[in-house]
N, C-alpha and C positions, 0 to 999 in steps of 0.2 A: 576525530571525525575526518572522512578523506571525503573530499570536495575536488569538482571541475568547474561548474559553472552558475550555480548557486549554494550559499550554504545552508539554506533554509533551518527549522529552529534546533537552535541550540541545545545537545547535552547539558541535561539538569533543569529545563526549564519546562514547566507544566506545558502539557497534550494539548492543542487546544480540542474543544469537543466537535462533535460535529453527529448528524443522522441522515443517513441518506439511503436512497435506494437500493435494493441487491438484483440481481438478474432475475429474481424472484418474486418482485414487488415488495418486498418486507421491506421495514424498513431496519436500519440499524446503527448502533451508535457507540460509540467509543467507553460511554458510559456504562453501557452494558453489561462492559467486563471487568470494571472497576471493582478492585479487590476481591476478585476471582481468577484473572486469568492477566498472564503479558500480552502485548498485541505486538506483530508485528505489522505493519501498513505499509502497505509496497504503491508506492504511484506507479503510474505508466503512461508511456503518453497515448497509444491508440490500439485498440482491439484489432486480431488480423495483419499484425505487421510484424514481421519476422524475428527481431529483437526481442521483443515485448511477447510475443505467442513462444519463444524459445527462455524466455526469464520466468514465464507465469508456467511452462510446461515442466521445467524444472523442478519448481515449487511443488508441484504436484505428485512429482515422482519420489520427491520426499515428504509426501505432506506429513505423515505418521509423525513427521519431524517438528510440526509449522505448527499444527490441530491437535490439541491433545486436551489432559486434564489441567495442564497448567498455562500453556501457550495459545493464544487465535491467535492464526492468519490473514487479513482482510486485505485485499487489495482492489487500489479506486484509478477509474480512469476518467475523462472526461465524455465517454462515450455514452448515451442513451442504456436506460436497462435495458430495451430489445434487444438492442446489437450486444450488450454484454451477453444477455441469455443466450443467443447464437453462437455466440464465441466461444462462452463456455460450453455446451451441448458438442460444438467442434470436438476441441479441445481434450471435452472430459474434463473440466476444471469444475470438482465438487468442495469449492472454497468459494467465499463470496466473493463477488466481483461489483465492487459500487461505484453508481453511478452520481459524479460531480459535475453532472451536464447542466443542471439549473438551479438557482442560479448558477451561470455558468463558472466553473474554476471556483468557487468558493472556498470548497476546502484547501482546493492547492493551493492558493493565495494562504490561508491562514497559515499553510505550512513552508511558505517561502519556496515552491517549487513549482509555481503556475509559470510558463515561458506564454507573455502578452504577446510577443512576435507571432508565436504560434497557435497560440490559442488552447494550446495542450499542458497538460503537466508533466516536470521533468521525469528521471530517472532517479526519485528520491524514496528511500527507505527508513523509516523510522521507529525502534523497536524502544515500548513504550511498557512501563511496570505497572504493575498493578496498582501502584497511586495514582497514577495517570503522570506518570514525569518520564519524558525522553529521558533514555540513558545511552542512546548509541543510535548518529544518523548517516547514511551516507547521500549525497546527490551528483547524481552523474547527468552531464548531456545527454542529449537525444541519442548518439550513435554509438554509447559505452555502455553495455550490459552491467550489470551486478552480479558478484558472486553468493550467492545463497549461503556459501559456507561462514563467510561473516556476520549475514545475520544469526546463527546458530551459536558460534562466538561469543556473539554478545546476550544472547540467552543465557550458557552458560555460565557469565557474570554476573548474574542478578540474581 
């Protein structure tokens, strides 16, 4: 697992759950895809901000990669579902984008990637099997992108 600023949870140790908002109202939940599908969950810290709209546009351009018959993609930020619906509509991001605005940070707290100082969640990625057990995380700082192709990596480990 490569780490800079938090290591948030652990390879091998259970998902925690979680349901929350999509840019769509729906709601959705980890459990969802339990023994159907691997998730990959991408934190981010804020919709519209250069980093984070160039990691999530990424993702996009490979979605065919992320969204399939064996893999979801879900990624959460700490943003309102409006501003995600906006974002994505920008964007073009036809992957969910959930909203851990209230309680606020909840999920990123369970995931060790809430930054208290900022009120955001970090740069953490965590691709999660069909048990629901992390098997591969990374967390970066606020100003350190991720590369996409490692979560793909660790897909094709599982």
């Amino acid at each position: 697992m490569a780490s800079s600023t938090s290591t948030g949870i652990a390879p091998g140790s259970p998902a925690p759950g979680f349901a929350l908002r999509s840019q769509h109202g729906e709601t959705i939940g980890l459990a969802d895809f339990r023994g159907e599908k691997n998730v990959v969950l991408v934190f981010f810290p804020f919709a519209f901000t250069g980093i984070c709209t160039g990691e999530l546009s990424a993702l996009r351009d490979e979605l065919p990669r992320f969204l399939n018959d064996d893999t979801q993609l879900l990624a959460v930020s700490n943003d309102t579902p409006f501003a995600l619906r906006v974002f994505a509509d920008q964007e073009r991001l036809e992957y969910p984008l959930l909203s851990d605005f209230w309680p606020h940070g909840e999920v990123s707290r369970a995931y060790g990637v809430f930054d208290e100082a900022k009120g955001c969640a970090l740069r953490g990625t965590f691709v999660i099997d069909k048990r629901g057990t992390v098997r591969w995380s990374v967390v970066r700082g606020m100003p350190d992108a991720r590369d996409p192709e490692e979560y793909l990596a660790a897909l094709e480990r599982l």
